[in-house]
ROVOLUM-668562 format. One record per atom (N, C-alpha, C): y, x, z. Coordinates in steps of 0.2 Angstrom, whole numbers, plus 5000, padded with zeros to 4 digits. Atoms other than C-alpha are relative to their C-alpha. Example, Ala and Ser with C-alpha at 12.3 -4.5 7.8 and 13.67 -1.06 7.14 Angstrom:
// ROVOLUM-668562
499450045000
497850625039
500650045000
499449964999
499550685036
500549965003
***
This chain:
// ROVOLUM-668562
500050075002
535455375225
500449955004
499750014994
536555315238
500249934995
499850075002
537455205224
499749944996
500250035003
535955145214
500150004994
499850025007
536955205198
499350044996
500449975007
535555315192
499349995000
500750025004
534155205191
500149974993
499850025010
534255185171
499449975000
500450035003
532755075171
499549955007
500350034993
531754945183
499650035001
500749964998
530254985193
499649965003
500550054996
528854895201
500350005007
499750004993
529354835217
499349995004
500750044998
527854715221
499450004997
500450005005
526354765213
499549935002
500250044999
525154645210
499150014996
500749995005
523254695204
499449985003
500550054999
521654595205
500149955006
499750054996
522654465215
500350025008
500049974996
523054595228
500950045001
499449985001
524954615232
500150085004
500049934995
525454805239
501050044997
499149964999
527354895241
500050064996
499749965002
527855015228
500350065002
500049944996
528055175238
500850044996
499749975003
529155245226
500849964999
499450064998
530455075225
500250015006
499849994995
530455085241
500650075003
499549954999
531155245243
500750014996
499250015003
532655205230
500449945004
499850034998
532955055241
500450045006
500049964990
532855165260
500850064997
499349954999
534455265250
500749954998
499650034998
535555135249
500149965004
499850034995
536655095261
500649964999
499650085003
537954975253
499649935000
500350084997
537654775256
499550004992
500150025008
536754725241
500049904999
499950075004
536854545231
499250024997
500550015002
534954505227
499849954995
500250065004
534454405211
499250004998
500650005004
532954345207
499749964997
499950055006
532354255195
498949984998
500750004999
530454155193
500149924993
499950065005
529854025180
499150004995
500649995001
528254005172
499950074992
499749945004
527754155160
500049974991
499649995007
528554195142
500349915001
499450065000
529954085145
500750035000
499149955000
531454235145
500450005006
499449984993
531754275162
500350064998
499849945001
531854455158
500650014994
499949995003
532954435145
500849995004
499350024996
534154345156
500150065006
500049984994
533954465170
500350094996
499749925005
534254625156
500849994999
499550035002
535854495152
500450045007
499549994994
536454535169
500250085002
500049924999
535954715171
500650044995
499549975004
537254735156
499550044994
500549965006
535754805144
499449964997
500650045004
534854745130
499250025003
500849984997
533354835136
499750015008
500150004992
532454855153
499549975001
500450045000
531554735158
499549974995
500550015008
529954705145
500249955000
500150055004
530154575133
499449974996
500550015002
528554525127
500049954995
499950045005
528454435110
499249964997
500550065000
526754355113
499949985007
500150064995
526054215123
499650045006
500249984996
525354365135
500550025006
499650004993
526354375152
500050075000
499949904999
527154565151
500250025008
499949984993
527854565169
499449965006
500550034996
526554575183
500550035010
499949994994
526954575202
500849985000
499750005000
528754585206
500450064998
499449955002
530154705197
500650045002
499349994999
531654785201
500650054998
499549975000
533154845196
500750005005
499449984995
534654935207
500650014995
499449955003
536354945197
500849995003
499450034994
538154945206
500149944997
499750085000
538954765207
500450024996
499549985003
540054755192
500849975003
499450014996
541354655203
500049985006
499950014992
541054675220
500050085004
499949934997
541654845226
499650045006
500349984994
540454935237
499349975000
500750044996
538954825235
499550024990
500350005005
537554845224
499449964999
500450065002
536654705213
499250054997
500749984998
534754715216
499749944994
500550055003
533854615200
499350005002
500950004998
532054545205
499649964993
500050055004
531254485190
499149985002
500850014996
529354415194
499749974995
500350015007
527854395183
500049925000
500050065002
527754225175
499649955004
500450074996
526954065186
499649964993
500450045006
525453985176
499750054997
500349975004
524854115169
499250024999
500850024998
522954075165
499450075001
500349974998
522354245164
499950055009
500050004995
522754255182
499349975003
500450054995
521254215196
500049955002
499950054992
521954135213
500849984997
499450044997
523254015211
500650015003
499350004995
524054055226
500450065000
499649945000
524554215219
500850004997
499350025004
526054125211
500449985006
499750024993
526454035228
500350055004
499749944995
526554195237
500650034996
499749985002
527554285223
500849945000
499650074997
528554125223
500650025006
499750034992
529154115242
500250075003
499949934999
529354325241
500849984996
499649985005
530654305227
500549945007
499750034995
531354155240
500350035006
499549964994
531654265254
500450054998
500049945003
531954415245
500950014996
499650025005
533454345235
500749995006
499650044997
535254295238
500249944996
499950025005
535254215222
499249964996
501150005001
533454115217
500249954994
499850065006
533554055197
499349994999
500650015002
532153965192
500049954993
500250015007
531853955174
499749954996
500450035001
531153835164
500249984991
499850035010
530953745144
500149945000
499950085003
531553605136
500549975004
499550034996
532253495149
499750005009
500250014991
532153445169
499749915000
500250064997
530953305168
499250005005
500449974993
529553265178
499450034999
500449945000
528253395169
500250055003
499749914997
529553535174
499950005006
499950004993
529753445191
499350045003
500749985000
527753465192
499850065001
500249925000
527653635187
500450035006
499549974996
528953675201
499749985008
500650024994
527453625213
500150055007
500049954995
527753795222
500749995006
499750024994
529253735233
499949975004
500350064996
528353605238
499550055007
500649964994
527253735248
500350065004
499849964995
528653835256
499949985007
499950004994
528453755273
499550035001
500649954998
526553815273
499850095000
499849945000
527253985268
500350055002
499649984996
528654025277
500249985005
499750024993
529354015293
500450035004
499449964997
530954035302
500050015007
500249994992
530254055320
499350025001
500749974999
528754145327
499749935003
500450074995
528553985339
500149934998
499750045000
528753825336
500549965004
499450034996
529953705342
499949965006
500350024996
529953625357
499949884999
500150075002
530253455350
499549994994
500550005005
528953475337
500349974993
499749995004
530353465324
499750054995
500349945004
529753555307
500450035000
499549935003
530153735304
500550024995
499549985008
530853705287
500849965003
499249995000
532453635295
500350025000
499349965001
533353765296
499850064994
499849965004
532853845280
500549994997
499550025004
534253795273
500850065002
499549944998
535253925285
500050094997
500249945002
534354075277
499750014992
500749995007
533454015260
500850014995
499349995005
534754065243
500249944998
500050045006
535653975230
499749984996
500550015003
534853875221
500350014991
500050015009
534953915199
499549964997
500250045006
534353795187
500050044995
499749975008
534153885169
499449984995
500450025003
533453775156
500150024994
500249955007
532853865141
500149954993
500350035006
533053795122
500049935002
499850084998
533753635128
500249974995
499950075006
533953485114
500249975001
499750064998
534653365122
500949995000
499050024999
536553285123
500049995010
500149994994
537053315140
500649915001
499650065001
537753125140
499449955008
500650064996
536952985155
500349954999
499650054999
537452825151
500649984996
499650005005
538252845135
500850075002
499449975000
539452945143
499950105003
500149945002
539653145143
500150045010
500149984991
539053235162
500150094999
500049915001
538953445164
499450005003
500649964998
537653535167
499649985008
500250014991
537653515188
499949925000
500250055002
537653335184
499449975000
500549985002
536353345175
499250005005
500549984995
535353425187
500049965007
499650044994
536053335201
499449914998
500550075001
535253155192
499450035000
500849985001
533553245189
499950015006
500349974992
533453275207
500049935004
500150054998
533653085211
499149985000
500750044997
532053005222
500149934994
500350075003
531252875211
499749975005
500150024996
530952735220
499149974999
500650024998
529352645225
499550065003
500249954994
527852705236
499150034995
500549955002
526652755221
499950084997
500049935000
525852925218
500450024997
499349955008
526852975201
500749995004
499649994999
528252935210
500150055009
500149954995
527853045226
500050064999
500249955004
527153165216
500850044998
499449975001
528953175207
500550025006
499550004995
529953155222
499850065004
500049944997
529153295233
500450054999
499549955000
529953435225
500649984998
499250025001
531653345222
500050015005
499850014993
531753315242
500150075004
500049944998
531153495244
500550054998
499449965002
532653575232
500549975004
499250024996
533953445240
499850025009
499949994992
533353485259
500050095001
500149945001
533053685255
500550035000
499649975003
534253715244
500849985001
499050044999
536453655249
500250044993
499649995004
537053755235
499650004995
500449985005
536453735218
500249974993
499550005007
536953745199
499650024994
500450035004
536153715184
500450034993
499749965008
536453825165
499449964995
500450045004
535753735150
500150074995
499849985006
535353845134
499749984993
500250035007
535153815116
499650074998
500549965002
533753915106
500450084998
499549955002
534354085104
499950004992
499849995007
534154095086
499249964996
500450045004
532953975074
499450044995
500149965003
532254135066
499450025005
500249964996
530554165072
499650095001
500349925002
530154345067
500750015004
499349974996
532054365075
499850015007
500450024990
531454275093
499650055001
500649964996
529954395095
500350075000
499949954998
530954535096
501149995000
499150034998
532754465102
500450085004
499549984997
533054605113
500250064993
499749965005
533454725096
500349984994
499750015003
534154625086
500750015000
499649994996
536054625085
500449935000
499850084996
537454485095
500149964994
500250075000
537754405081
499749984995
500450025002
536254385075
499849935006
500250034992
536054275090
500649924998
499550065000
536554065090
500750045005
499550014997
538354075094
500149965008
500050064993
538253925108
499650045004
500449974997
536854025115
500250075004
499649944999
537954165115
500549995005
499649994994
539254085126
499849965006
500550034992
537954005136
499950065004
500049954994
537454165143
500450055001
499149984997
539254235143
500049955008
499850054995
539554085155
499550025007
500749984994
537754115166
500050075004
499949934998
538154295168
500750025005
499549974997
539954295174
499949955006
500050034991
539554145188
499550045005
500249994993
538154245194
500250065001
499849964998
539154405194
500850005005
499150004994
540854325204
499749945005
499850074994
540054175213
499350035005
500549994996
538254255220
500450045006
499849984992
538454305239
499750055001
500449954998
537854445247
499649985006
500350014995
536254455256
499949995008
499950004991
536254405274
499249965001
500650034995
535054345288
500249955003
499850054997
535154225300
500750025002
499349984995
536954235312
500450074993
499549965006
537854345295
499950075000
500249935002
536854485296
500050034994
500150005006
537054565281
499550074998
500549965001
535654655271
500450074995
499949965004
535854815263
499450034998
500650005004
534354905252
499950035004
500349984995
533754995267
499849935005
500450064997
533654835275
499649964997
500350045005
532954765261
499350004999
500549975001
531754905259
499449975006
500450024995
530954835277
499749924999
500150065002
531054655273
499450004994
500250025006
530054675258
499250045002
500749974997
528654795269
499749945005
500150044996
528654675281
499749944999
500150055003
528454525270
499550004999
500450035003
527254565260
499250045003
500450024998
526254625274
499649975005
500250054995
526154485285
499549944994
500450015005
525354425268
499550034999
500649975000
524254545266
499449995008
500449994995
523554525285
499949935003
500350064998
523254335281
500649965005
499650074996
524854275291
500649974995
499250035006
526554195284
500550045001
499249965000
527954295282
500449955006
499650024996
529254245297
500550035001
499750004999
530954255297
500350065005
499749974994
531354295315
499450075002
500349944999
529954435316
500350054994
499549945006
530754535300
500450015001
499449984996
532354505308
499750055007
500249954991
531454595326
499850054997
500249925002
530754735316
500650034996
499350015001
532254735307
500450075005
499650004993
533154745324
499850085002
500249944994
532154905331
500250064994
499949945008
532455015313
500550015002
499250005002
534254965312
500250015009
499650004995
534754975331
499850075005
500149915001
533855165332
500450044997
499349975002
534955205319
500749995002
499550035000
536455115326
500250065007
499849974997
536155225342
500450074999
499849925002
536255385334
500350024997
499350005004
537655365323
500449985003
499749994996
538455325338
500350045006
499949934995
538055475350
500250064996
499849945004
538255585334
501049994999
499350024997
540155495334
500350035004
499849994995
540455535352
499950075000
500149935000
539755715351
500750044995
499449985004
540855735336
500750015002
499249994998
542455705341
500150025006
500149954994
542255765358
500050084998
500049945001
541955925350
500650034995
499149985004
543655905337
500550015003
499350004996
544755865351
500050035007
499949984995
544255955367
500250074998
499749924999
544956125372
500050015004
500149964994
544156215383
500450075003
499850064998
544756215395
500349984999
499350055001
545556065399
500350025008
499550004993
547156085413
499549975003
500150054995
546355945422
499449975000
500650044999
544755855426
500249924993
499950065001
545455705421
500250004991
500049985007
546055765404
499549994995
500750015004
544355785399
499649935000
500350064997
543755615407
500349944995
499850075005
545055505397
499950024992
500449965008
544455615379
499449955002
500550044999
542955555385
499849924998
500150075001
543255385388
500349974993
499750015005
544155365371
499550004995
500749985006
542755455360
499249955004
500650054995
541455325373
500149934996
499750064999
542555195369
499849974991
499950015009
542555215347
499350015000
500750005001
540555265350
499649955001
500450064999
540155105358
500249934993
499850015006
541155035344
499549984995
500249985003
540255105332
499349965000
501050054998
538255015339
500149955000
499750075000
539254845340
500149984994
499650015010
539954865321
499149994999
500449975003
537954935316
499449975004
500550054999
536754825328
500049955001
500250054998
535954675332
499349975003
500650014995
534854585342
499750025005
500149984993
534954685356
499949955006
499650064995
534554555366
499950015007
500049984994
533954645381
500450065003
499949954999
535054775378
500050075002
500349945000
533854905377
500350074995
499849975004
534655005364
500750035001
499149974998
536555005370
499850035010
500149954994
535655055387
499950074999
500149925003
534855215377
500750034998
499349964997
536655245372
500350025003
499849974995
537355245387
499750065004
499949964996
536355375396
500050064993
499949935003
536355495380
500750015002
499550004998
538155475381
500350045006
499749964992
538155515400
499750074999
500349944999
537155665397
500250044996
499549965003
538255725382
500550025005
499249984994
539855705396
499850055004
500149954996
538855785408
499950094997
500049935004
538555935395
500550044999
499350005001
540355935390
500450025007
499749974995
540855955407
499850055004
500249964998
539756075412
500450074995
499649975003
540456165398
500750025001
499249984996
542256155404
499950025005
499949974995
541856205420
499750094999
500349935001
540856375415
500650044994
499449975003
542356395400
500550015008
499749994996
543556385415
499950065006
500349934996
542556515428
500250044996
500149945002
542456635415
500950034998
499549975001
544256625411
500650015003
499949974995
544956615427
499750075003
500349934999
543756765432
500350064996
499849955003
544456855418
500850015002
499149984997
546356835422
499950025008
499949974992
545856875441
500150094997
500249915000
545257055434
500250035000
499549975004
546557075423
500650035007
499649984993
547857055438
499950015006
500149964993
547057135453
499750075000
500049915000
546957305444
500350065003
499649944997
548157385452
499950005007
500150054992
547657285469
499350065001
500749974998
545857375465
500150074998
500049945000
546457545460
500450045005
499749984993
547557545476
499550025005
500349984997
546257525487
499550035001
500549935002
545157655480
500350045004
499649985000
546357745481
500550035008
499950004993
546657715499
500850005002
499050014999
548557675496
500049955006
499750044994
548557535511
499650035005
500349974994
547557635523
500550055002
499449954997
549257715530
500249945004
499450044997
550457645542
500449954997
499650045004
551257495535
499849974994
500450025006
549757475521
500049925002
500350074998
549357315529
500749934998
499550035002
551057235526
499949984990
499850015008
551257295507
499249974997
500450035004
549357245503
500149934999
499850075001
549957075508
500449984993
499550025006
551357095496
499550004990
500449995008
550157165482
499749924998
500650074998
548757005486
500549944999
499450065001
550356865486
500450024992
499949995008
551056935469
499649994996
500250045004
549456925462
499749924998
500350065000
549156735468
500549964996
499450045003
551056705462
500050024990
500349995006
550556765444
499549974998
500650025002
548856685443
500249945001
499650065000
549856525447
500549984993
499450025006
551156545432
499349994993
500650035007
549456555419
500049944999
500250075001
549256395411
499449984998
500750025003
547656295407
499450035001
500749964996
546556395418
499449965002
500550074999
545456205421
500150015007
500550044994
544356135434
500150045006
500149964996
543856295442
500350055001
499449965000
545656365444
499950035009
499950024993
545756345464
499450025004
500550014994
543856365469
499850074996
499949925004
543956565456
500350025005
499449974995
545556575468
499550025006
500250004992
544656555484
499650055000
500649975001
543156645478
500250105002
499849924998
544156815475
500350025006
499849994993
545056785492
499550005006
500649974995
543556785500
499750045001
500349955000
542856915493
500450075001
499549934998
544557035498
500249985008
500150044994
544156945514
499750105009
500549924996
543257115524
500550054998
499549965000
544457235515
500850005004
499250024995
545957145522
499850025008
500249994994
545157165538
500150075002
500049924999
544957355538
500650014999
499249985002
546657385530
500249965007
499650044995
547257265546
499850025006
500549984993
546057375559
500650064999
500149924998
546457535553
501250014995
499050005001
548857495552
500050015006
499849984996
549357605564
500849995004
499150014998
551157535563
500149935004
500250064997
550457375570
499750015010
500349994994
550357335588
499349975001
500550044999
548657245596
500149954999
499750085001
549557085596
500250004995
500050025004
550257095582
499449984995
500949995004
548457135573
499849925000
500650054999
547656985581
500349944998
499850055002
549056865576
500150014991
500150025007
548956925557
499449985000
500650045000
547156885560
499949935000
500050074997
547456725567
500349964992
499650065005
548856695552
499450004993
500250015004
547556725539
499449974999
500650065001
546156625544
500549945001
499750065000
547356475546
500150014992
499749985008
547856535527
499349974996
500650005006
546056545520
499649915004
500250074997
545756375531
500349944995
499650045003
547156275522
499950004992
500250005008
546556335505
499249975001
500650044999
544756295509
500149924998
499850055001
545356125514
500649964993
499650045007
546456095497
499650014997
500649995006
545056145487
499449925001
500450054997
544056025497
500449914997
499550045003
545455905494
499949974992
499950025005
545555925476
499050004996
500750015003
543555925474
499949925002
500250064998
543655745483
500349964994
499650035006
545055695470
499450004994
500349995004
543955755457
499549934999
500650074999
542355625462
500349944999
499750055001
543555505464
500349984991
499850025010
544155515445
499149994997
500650015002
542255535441
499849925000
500150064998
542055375449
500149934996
499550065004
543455285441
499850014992
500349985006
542755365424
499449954998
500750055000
541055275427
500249945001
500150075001
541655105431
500549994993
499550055005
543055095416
499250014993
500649985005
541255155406
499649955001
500350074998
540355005413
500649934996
499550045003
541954895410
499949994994
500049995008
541854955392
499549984999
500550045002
540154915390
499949925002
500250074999
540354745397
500249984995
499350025005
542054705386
499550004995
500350015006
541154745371
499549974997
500650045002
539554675373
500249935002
499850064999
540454515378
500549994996
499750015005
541454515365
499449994991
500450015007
539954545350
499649935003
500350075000
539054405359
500349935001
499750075002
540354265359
500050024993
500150015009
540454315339
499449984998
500750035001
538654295340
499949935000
500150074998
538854115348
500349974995
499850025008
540254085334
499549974994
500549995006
539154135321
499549955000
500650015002
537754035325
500149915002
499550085001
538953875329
500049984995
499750005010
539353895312
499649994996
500850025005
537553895304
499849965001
500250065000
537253755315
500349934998
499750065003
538553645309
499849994994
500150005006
538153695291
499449975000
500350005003
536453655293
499949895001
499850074997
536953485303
500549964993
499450005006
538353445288
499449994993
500750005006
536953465274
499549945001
500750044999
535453375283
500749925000
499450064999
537253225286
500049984992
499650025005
537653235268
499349964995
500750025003
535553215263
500149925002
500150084998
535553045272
500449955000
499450075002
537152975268
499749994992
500550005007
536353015250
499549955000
500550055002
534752925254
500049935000
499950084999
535452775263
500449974992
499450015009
536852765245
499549994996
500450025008
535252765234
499549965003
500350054998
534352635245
499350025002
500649984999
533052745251
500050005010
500150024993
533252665270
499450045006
500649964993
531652735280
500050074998
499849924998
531852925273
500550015003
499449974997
533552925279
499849965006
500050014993
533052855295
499450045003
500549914997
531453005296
500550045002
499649925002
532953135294
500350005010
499950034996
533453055312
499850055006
500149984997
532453165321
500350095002
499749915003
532953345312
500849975001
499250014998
534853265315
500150025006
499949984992
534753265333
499650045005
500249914997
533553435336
500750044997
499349985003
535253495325
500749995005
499250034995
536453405337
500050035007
500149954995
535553475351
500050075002
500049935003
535453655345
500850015003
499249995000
537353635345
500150005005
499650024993
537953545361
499650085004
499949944996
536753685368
500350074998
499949955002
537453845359
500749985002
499349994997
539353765364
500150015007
499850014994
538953725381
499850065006
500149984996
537953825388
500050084999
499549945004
538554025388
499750035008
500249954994
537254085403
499750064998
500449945004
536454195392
500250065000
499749964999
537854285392
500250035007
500049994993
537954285409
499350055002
500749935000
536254375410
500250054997
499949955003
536654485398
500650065006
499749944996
538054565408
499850035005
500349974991
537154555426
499650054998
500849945000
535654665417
500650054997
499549975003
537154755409
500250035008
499849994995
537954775427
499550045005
500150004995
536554795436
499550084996
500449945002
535454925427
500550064995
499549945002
537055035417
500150035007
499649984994
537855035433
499550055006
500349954994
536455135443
499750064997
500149955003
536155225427
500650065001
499349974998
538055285430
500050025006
500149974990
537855315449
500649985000
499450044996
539355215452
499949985006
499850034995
539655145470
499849935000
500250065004
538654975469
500649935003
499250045000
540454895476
500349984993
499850015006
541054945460
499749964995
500450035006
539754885449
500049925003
499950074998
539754715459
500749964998
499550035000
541554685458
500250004993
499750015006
541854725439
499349954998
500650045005
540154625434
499949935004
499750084996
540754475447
500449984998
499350015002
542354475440
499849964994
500150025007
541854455422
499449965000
500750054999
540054385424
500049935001
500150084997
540454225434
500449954996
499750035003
541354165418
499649984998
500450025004
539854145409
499649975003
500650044999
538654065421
500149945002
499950074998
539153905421
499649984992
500450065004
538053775411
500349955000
***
């Protein structure tokens, strides 16, 4: 179900039975298989008022979602439908349709509030339904906005200025949809002809003075225009004046159906099909139905356990899910191509080193693209030492391929070497000479082999040591040799097996040396990247703070323009925690700077680098970022 195509009918997401919300076990598991973004609509309004009909409209199918053709409320808890995006390639549109607000055979009240402020978070799209028109009955009924800030919360802690939390819903909360059902009205103000957003736009205007009815009205107008920046308003005409047709609309056929009404949800269907956004979280995290599937556990058990759903905790649980899997789709990576592209042996130490650091390089990659909120790091730490512990297995590997196939070429070419001296061929006069010639031929043929690796030189040495005591007999028992000469082939052969010794030695120093240089360009790497995804992160969240600074600017130029003076001097305080927020996310950039030190300081001894090394690549790059 990876693409969602073959859910052919909705399912309970949220159930809801004697006032008691609980997660749909089986939703969930169609959610936890896909992994494309999804676009979330959800849709709320009091019941039998035809959300589901509109939410069937979007699915593309008369049927699906119940239509219920009496004054009894068919859908309870929250619904769901998964079907691909018809115009957004890769993504799949998640319908939420929820049971009806008001509904008197309901107990607790608050059961609407909560479902309410689910469909809010849950959503990228939030339509809220209604009849007749938008005046201040509908406003009235629309009471449950008014209680998002006692319900939601965008930080676990409060702020330090005692700014309210609902400021920055506006960085996370959806678009806002209007959809008034069975409207009658001329869409005219003032004699003269408005649109729809219009419309809704004047209905959202503060009435003035300081008594209740107009406090009452205003609440939830302040709390759409402060919640909601984006928002759009569909009017419809009655679908059809037939009421035996009405009670069973979803089987009749289109056009039995008013025409106007016909291109009314023509027009409602293709905006929210090309203009809704895809799911995100704070900083442009984008949701997919695996994240969704947690956000929706997460939610609706911080409800169940008597707290308020929070933001940045579903993002932190979020965070530990998704950056478990971010690791191991990126060690599985590195394992991968490390095992495409190696060839045991490799010539050279170093061969294998920059393989390495290449497939290291597209691995770390890989957890940058697929996590976030790492904010201590923890998780690109676990990468790294698996990482180290695959290379170390890899190269364990290349050195044991290497042995075995050097050993085997030695075998090959000292058969005649070792059926000589069975044979007692150089135990004559002059043997001692020609053995040399045999032993030099085979060093000069096990040098023209190519790609014999690592442990080319220290196989060589091994066999020359082990023909170390036979050379000696052969060199005691050459008659054609005087004393002195004896003791000077002696002489020349321990300077021989001396000089090899020392290049081996040589080339074992070389080696640690590349090892060396391997482990800091692996630290580097882990710095570069992680100082690159957390300036995007600084970006990103520049970006949301201007957005929410620019919105709260454009409320108060609004309030002051419609002569509501002291609100717009309230907003005063939420401008300048917003102004603040900003100067410090431009100025100060030491965060980052911790980040690398713990980066430099705990990678770099997980690597066993030289702490020269780790000092001077994590000074270099570090002391950009601790300035304040």
């Amino acid at each position: 179900m990876a693409s969602g195509s073959n859910m052919m009918a909705p399912i309970c997401l949220v159930e809801n039975i004697n006032g008691q919300l609980s997660v749909n076990q089986e939703a969930l598991q169609i959610l936890g298989q896909i992994s494309q973004p999804v676009v979330v609509v959800a849709i709320v309004g009091l019941y039998r008022t035809g959300k589901s009909y509109l939410m069937n409209c979007l699915a593309g199918q008369k049927h699906g979602f119940p239509l219920g053709s009496t004054v009894q409320s068919e859908t309870k808890g929250i619904w769901m439908w998964c079907v691909p995006h018809p115009s957004k390639p890769n993504h799949i549109l998640v319908l939420l349709d929820t049971e009806g607000l008001g509904d008197v055979e309901k107990g607790d009240p608050k059961n609407d509030s909560w479902i309410f402020a689910l469909a809010v978070l849950l959503s990228s799209v939030f339509i809220y339904n209604s009849m007749g028109t938008i005046n201040h009955q509908a406003l009235e009924q629309l009471h449950y906005v008014t209680e998002l800030t006692e319900l939601i919360r965008a930080k676990s802690s409060p702020t330090p200025d005692e700014v309210d939390d609902s400021v920055e819903f506006v960085s996370f909360f959806p678009d806002f949809v209007w959809t008034v059902r069975d409207f009658t009205l001329e869409l005219k103000l003032n004699g003269h002809p408005i649109t729809e957003d219009e419309y809704l736009e004047n209905a959202l205007k503060l009435l003035p003075g300081r008594n209740s009815k107009a406090q009452i009205s205003n609440l939830p107008k302040e709390c759409i225009r402060h919640f909601f920046p984006k928002r759009k308003c569909f009017v419809f005409d009655r679908p059809t004046h037939d009421k035996e047709l009405l009670a069973n609309i979803e089987n009749i056929a289109e056009h039995q159906l008013d025409p106007q009404f016909q291109e009314q949800t023509k027009n409602f269907c293709s905006y929210i099909l090309t203009q809704s956004r895809t799911k995100t979280l704070r900083e442009g995290i984008m949701v997919t139905g695996k994240r969704l599937q947690t956000l929706v556990v997460t939610y609706v058990g911080a409800i169940n356990s008597g707290a308020v759903p929070c933001l940045e905790n579903a993002v932190t649980t979020l965070a530990q899910i998704e950056n478990s899997v971010a690791v191991q789709k990126a060690a599985d990576h590195y394992s991968e191509q490390m095992a495409q592209q190696v060839r045991f042996p490799t010539d050279t130490l170093q061969e294998l080193l920059d393989l390495h650091a290449a497939c290291e390089k597209e691995a770390i990659e890989i957890f940058m693209e697929k996590s976030f909120k790492d904010e201590k790091q923890e998780f690109q730490k676990k990468l790294v030492e698996i990482i180290k512990d695959k290379k170390d297995d890899f190269m364990l590997q290349n050195e044991e391929e290497s042995v075995k196939y050097c050993q085997a070429t030695l075998d090959q070419l000292s058969v005649a070497l070792v059926e000589s001296i069975s044979a007692g061929t150089f135990f004559v006069p002059g043997g001692h000479k020609l053995y040399l010639e045999t032993k030099e031929r085979i060093e000069r043929d096990y040098g023209k082999v190519p790609r014999k690796g690592v442990k080319a030189n220290e196989v060589l040495q091994s066999f020359l040591q082990s023909q170390m005591a036979i050379e000696k007999s052969i060199l005691q028992a050459d008659k054609a040799l005087t004393d002195g000469e004896k003791a000077m082939a002696a002489e020349r052969a321990r300077k021989e097996a001396a000089e090899k010794e020392q290049k081996l030695m040589r080339q074992k120093l070389k080696e640690q040396e590349q090892q060396m240089e391997a482990q800091k360009r692996s630290l580097e790497e882990n710095i570069t990247q992680v100082k690159e995804k957390l300036e995007r992160e600084r970006e990103s969240m520049i970006r949301e703070q201007n957005m929410m600074l620019e919105h709260k600017l454009k409320i108060q130029e609004e309030l002051l323009k419609d002569g509501f003076r002291k609100k717009s001097e309230e907003m005063n305080a939420e401008i300048n925690h917003l102004k603040n927020m900003i100067d410090t996310t431009q100025n100060d950039t030491s965060w980052i700077g911790k980040a690398i030190a713990t980066i430099g300081t705990e990678f770099g001894s997980l690597l066993l680098a030289p702490a020269k090394l780790i000092s001077g690549v994590v000074r270099g790059i570090g002391s950009l970022f601790n300035k304040k």
